[in-house]
N, C-alpha and C positions, 0 to 999 in steps of 0.2 A: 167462455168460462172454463176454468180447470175441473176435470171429473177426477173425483177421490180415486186413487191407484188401489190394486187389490189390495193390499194389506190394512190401509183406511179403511176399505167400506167392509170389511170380514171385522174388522174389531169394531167398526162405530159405527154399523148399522142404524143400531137405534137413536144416538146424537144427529146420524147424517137424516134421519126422519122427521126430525122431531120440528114441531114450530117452532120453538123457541131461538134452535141457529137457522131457521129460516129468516127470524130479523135480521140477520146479520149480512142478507145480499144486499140488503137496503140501505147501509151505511157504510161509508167511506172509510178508510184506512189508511192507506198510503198512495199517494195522486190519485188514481183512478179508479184504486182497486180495490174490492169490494171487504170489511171484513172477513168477510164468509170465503171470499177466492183470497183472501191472503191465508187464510185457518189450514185451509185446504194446500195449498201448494207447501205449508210448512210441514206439514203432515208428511204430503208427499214426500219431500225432500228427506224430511227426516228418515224415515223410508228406505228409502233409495241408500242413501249412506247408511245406515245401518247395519246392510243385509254386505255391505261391500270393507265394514270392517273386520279384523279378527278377532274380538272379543266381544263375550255375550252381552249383550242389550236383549231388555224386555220389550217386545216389541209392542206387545199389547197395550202397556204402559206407557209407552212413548208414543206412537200415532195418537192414542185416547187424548193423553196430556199437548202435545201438539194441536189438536184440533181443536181443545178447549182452551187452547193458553192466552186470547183474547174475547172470553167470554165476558165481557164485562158489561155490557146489553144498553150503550148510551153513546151520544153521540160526542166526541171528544173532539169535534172542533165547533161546536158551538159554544160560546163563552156561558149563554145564559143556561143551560143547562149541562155543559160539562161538568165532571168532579175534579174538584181542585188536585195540581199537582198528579193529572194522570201518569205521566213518565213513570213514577217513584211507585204510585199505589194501584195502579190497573189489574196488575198479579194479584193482589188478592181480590177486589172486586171480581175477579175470574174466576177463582178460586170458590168464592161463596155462592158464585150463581151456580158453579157446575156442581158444586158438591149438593147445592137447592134442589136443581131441575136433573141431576145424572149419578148413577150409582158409581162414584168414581173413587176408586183406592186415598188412602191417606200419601201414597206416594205420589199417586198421578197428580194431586191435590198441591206435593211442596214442591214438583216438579213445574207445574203451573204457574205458583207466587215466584219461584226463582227465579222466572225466561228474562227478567230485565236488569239483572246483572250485570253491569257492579252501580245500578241507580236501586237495587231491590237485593236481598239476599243470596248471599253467595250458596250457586248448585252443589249440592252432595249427592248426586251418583252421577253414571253416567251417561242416560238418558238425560237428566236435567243438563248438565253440559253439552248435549247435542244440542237439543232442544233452543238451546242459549245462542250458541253461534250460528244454526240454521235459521232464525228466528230475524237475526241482525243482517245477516247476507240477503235473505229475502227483501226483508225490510229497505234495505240500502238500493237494493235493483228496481223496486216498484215504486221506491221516492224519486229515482234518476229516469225512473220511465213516465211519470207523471209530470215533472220540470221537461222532460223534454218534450214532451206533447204540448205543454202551454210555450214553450220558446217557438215549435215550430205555428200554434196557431195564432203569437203574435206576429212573428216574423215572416208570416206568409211559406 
């Protein structure tokens, strides 16, 4: 499992505590991987580019909105109780959990609803635009690392 890098666990201490994203090891994301290790490695990631561009990012802002940016607390590949049309609406179901269960800014909040752009609201700042394309690259890596775990356990 991925451990939140310092910058995660200095600003989301209390998130990274809390039971609430402890549901989240429990469900699935992307092939294998867990919502909670996908929350986390975007975080990271985001992170990591952040500190290596040259102009100011909120960091505090962006790890928090990162790590909540699929707080939406249900299982989206079960038909009988997923929410219709997760792609489009997950961001705000995200959005309202965290803003329910976590003291989280109005920015971290529209930075949140925006990460599934251009299926969801186009990002205004530029945290949310990180957040956006680290979001999709991770996503892309742990869907090709899932298919290929099931190719290699059908094909021996």
């Amino acid at each position: 499992m991925v451990a939140p890098s310092q910058e995660v666990s200095s600003y989301c201490a209390e998130i990274l505590a809390s039971p609430e994203l402890a549901r989240e090891k429990d469900a699935i994301q992307h092939g294998t991987t867990s919502v909670y290790e996908h929350s986390v490695a975007v975080a990271n990631a985001c992170a990591s580019l952040a500190c290596a561009l040259p102009f100011r990012i909120s960091m505090r802002t962006l790890v928090r909105a990162a790590l909540l940016h699929d707080y939406f607390l249900y299982d989206w590949h079960d038909r009988a109780t997923s929410r219709p049309h997760h792609a489009t609406r997950h961001g705000s179901y995200a959005r309202k959990n965290a803003e329910r269960d976590f003291a989280i800014s109005i920015h971290e909040g529209a930075i949140i609803e925006s990460h599934m752009f251009p299926l969801a609201q186009m990002p205004r700042s530029r945290e949310a635009w990180l957040l956006c394309f680290v979001d999709k690259g991770i996503s892309l890596k742990e869907t090709a690392a899932g298919l290929w775990d099931r190719l290699r356990r059908i094909h021996g």
